[in-house]
C-alpha positions in Angstrom: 17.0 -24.4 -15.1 16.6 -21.1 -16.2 13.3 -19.5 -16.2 12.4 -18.8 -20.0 13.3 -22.2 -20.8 10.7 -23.4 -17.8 8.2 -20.7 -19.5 8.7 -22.4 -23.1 9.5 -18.6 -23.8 11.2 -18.3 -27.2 14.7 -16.8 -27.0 16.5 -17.5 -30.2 17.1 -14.4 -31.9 15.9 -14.7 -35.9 18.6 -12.8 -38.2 17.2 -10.8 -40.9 18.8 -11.3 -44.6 20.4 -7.7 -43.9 22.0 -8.6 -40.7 23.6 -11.8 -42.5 24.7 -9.6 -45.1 26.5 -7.8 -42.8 27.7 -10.8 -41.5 28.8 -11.8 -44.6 30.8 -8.3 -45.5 32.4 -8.6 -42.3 34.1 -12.0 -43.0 34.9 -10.7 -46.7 36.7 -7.8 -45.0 39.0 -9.4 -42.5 39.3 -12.7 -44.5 39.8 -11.2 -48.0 38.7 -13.8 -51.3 40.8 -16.6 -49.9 37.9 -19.5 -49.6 39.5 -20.6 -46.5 38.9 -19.1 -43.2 41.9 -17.3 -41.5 42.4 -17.9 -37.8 40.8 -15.6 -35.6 38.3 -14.6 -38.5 34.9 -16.2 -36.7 35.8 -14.6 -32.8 36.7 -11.1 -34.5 33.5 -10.8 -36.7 31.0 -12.5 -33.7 32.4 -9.6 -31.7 32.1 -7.0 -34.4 28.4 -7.7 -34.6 27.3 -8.4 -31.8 26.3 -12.3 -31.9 27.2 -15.6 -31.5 30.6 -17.4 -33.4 27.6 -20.4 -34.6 25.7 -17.3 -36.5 28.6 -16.8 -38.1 30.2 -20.3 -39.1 26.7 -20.6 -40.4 26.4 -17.6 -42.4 29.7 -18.6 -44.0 28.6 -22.0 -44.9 25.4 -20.3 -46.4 28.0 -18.2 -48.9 29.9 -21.3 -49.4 27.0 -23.2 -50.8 24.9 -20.8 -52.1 27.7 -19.2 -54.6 28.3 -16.0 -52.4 26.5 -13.4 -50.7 23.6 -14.1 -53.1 23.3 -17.5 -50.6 22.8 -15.6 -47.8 19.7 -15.2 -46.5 16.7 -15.9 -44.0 14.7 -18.7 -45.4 12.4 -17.9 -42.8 8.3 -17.2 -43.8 6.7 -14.9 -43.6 3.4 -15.5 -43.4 3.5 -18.8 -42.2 1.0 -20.7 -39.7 -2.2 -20.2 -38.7 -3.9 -16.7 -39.7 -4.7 -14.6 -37.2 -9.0 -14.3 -36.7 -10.7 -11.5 -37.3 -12.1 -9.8 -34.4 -13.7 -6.1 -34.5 -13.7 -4.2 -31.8 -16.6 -2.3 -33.4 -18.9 -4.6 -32.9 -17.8 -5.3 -29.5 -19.2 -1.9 -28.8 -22.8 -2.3 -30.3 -23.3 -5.3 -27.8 -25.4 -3.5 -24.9 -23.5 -3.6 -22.0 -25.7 -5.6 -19.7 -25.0 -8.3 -22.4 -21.0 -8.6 -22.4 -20.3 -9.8 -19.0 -18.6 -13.1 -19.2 -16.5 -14.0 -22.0 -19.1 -16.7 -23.1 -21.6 -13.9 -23.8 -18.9 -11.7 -25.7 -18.1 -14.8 -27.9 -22.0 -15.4 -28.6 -22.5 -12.2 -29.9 -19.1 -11.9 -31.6 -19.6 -15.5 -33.4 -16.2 -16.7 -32.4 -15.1 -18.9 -29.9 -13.9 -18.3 -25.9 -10.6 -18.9 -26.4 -10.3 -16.3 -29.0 -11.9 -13.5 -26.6 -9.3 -14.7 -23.9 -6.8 -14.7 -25.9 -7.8 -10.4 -27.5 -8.0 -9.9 -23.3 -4.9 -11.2 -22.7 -3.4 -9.1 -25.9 -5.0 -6.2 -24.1 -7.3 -5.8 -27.5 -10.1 -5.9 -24.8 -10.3 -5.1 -21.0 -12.3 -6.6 -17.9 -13.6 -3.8 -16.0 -15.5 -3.9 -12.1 -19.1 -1.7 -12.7 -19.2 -0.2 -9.0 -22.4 1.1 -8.0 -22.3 4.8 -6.8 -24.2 7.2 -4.8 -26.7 9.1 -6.9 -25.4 12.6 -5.9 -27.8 16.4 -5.9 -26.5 19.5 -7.4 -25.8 20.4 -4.0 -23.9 17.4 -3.3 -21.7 18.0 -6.2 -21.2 21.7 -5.0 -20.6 20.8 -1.1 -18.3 17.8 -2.8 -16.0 21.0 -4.6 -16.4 23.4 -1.7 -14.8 20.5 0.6 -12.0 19.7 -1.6 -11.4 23.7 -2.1 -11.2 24.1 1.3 -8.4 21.1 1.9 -6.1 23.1 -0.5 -3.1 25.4 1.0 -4.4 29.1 0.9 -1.5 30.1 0.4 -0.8 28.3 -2.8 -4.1 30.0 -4.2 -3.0 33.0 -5.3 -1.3 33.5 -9.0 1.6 35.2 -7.0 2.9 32.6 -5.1 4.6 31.0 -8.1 3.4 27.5 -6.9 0.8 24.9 -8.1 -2.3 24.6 -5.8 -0.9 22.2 -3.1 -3.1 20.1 -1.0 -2.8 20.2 2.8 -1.3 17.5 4.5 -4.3 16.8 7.0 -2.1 16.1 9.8 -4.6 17.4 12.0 -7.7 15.7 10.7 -9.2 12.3 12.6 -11.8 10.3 10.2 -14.4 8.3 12.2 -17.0 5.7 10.7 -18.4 2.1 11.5 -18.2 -0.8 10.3 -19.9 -4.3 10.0 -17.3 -7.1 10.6 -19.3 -11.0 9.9 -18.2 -13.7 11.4 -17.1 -14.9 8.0 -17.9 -15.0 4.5 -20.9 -16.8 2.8 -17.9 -18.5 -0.4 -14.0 -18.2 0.6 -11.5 -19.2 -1.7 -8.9 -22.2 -0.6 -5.8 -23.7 -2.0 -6.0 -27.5 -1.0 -3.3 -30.3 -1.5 -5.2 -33.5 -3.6 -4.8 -35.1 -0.2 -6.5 -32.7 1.8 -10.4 -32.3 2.9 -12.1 -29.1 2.4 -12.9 -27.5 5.6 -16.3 -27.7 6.9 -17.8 -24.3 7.4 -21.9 -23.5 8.5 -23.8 -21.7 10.3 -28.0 -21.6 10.8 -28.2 -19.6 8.6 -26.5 -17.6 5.8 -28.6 -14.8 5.3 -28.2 -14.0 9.4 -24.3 -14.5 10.2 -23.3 -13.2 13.3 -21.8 -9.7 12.8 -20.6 -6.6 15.2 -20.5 -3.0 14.3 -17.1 -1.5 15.2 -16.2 2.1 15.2 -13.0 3.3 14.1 -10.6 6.4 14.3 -7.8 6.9 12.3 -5.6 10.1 11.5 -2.6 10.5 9.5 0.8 9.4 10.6 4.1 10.8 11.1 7.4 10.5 10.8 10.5 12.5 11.1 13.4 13.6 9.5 15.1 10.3 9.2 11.9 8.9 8.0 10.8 6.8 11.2 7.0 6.4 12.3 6.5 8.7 15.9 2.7 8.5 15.6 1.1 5.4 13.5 -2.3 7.0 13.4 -4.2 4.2 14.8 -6.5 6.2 17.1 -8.7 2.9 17.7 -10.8 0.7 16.9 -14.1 0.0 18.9 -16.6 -2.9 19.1 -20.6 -1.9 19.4 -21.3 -4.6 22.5 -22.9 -5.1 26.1 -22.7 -7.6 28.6 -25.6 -9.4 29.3 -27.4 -12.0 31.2 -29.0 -14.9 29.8 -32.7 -15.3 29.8 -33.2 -19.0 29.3 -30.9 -22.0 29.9 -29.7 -24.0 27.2 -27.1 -26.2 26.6 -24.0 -24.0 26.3 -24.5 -21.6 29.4 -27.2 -21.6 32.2 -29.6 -18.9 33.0 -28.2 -15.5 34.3 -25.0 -16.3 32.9 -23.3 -13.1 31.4 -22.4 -13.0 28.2 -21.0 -11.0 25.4 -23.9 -9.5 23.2 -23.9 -6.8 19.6 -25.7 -3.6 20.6 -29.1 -4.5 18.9 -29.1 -0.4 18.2 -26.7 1.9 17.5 -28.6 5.2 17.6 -27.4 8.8 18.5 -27.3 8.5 22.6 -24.7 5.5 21.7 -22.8 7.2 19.0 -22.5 10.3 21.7 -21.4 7.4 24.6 -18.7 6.4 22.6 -17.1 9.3 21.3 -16.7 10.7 25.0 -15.9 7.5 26.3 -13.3 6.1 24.0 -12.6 8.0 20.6 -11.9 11.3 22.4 -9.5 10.0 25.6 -7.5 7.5 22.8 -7.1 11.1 20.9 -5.7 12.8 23.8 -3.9 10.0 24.7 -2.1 8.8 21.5 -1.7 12.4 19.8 1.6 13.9 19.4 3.0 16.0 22.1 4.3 18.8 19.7 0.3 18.9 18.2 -1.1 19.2 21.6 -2.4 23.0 21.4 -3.5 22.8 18.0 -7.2 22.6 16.9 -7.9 18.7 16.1 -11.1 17.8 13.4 -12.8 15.0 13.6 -14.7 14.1 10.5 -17.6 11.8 10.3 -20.8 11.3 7.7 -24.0 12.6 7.4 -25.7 9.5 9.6 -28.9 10.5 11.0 -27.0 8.5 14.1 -24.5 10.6 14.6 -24.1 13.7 17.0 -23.9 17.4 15.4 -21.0 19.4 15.9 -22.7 21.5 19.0 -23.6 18.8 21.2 -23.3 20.0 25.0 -21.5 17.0 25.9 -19.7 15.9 23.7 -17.7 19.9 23.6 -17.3 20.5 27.3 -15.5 16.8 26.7 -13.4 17.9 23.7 -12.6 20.9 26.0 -11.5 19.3 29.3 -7.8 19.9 29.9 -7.3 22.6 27.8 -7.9 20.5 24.3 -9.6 22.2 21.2 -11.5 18.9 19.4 -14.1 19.7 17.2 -16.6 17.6 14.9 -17.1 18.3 11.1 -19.3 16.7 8.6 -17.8 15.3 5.2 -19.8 15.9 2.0 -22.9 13.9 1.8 -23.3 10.8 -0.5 -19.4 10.8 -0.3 -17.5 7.9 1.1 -14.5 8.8 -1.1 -13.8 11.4 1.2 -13.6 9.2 4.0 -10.1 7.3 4.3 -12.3 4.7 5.9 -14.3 4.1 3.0 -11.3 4.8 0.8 -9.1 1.3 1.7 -8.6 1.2 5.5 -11.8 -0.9 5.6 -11.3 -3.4 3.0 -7.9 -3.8 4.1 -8.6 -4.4 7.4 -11.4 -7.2 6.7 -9.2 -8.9 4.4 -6.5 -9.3 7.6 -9.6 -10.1 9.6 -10.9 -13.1 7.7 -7.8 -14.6 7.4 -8.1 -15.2 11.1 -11.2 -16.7 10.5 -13.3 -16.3 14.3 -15.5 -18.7 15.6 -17.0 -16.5 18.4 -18.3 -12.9 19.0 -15.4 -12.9 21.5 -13.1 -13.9 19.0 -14.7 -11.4 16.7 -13.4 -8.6 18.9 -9.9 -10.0 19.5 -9.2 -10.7 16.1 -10.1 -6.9 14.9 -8.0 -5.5 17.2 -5.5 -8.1 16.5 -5.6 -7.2 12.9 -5.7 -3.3 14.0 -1.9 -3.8 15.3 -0.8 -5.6 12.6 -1.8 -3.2 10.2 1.2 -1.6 8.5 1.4 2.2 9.5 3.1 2.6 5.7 -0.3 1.5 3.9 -2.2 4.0 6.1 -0.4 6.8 4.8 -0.8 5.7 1.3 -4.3 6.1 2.0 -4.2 9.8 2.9 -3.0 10.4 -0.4 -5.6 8.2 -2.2 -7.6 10.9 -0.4 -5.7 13.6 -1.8 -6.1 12.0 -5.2 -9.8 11.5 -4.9 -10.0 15.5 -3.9 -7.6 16.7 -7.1 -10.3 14.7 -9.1 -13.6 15.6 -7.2 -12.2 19.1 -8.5 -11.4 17.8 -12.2 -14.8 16.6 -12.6 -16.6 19.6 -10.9 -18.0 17.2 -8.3 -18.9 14.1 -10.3 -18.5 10.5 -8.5 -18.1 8.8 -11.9 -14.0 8.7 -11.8 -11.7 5.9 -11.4 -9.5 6.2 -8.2 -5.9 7.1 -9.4 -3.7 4.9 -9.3 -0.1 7.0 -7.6 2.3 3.9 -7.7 2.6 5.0 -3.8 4.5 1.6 -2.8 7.2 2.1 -5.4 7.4 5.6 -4.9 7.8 4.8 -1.3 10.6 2.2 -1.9 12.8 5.0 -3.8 12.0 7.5 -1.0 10.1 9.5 -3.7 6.4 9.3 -1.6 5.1 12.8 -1.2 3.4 14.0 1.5 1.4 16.5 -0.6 0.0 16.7 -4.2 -0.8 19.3 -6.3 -3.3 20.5 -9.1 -3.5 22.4 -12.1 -4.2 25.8 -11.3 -6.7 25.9 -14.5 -8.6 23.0 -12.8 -9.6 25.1 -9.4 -10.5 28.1 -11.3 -12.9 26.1 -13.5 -14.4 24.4 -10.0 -14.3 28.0 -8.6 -16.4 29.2 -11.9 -18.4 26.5 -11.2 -19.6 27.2 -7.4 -20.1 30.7 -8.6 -22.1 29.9 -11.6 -24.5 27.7 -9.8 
């Protein structure tokens, strides 16, 4: 069955009185004032204009009865069923905003019914929005926000001479770090059950202390070449926070001194510095591309008082053994939308990870990294240019956090082999942010 009849969608096309008319004219033309039809008369006119040969038996019928082209008409109304309700978006503004967030209390203010507010929603009169809570960013956040998107941009394209727009650097050799909490699962989950089927049972002890591992991650860019395939997926790695340990008591799931799997109860600076040397840095040197081997390699993390500075003793002569040039840079505090972490890689990856749904710490671990290899090296590129995006408008607003992420249409863009690797920005925009560093 075809799908606008499964839809109830309304597909009959409604003739105007014009388009009978010129119907009507068309006959007269080709048949002459003979009141009988010639042959070929209906085929040649439903042709002509365009619709079926029904239309136009009917329209003929129409002059027959009706006394000529004085009978044809629509006999359609036009103002005909129920009247549309008033509904003034005015008003909808006065209601404070703390007091509009269900449809119930938009129709309790607006003294009409739910249905009615549905319906203006789904007629895109109205809009359902996501507040998001932000970072409460300094003047000199907002300034080392602009200085670190200035600095991402091409020097080259800078200068009014070049005859280019300002042209974001592709970032190929930046590495983002950050942790992560990954639960056990999910306090509500949303199921599709058959009428025959159980719910699952889920519990824990308690729900307000679900078992939950910090994991760090690495990820840079990846890359591809000429003919468009992946020779470097990005996926530095992906590290769980955990110890081995012994077991004080006996119970009845393990005996005493048995070692098990335990979360780091802290994750301070001397752990932070253990891990970088002993696993972000060799999977860097390991996984990074042969032809980048000489260059200089960033790694950017945030402002955590847990995190090592970018002169720690040990963590350079590490960078430096065998001839590598790793160093560590800060991202703008109060900024997570500089971090492609932050951006989508985490969300992403927990919604591949509870899918899995664990049972054990173990299984914690396995299933990250599980969900790590899975994960499409296409959507992490998208994400570098989300980042790029975020930049171009951290300079639009002159540092603000208060934007809405762009939306690029990357994945279509990708499809059409259109995805850039770049973008750009007005030049009128950086000379405004430039104004602005220089003004404050």
């Amino acid at each position: 069955m075809h799908l606008d009849v499964m839809s109830n969608k309304e597909t009959r096309r409604q003739y105007s009185t014009d388009d009978k008319r010129h119907i009507y004219a068309e006959i007269i033309a080709r048949n002459g004032t003979s009141k009988r039809l010639k042959h070929g008369v209906y085929k040649a006119v439903a042709v002509v204009c365009i619709c079926p040969r029904r239309i136009v038996q009917r329209v003929w019928q129409e002059a027959k009865r009706g006394g000529g082209i004085t009978g044809v008409k629509n006999n359609r109304k036009l103002k005909s069923g129920r009247k549309k309700i008033n509904f003034n978006i005015d008003a909808l503004k006065a209601i404070p905003p703390g007091e509009r967030t269900t449809l119930e209390q938009v129709a309790g203010h607006m003294n009409v019914s739910t249905s009615t507010v549905w319906r203006r929603l789904k007629m895109k009169e109205i809009r359902r929005i996501t507040s998001e809570l932000k970072p409460a960013l300094t003047d000199e956040n907002q300034r080392a926000r602009v200085e670190y998107a200035l600095k991402h941009l091409e020097p080259c394209s800078l200068t009014s001479l070049s005859g280019i727009k300002p042209t974001f650097r592709a970032d190929m050799d930046v590495v983002h770090i950050d942790e992560k909490w990954f639960y056990h699962t999910q306090k509500t989950r949303n199921m599709y059950l058959s009428h025959r089927e159980n719910a699952p049972h889920r519990e824990c002890k308690h729900k307000n202390h679900i078992q939950k591992i910090m994991f760090l991650s690495a990820m840079a860019r990846p890359r591809y070449d000429a003919q468009g395939n992946c020779v470097f997926d990005g996926k530095i790695g992906v590290w769980a926070y955990t110890e081995w340990v012994q077991a004080k008591k006996k119970s009845q799931n393990r005996l005493r001194g048995t070692w098990e799997l335990k979360p780091c109860h802290t994750v301070d600076r001397e752990k932070s510095r253990e891990y970088l040397v002993k696993y972000v840095l060799p999977a860097i040197k390991e996984k990074w591309p042969e032809s980048d081997r000489w260059n200089t390699i960033y790694v950017q993390q945030d402002n955590a008082r847990t995190h090592i500075k970018p002169d720690d003793p040990l963590f350079l002569q590490e960078a430096a053994r065998g001839g590598w040039d790793i160093r560590m840079i800060y991202q703008p505090p109060n900024s997570p939308d500089t971090n492609i972490l932050d951006l989508g890689w985490f969300a992403s990856i927990q919604a591949m990870f509870h899918r899995k749904m664990p049972k054990t710490l173990a299984e914690i671990v396995q299933k990250v990294n599980q969900s790590l290899a899975e994960y499409p090296h296409q959507k992490l590129n998208r994400i570098w240019l989300s980042h790029q995006a975020c930049m171009r408008e951290i300079i639009k607003h002159k540092g603000s956090i208060h934007y809405a992420v762009p939306h690029l249409k990357k994945k279509a863009l990708e499809r059409k082999g259109l995805l850039p690797v770049r973008l750009t920005i007005d030049r009128e925009y950086v000379e405004q942010a430039i104004e602005f560093l220089n003004s404050t």
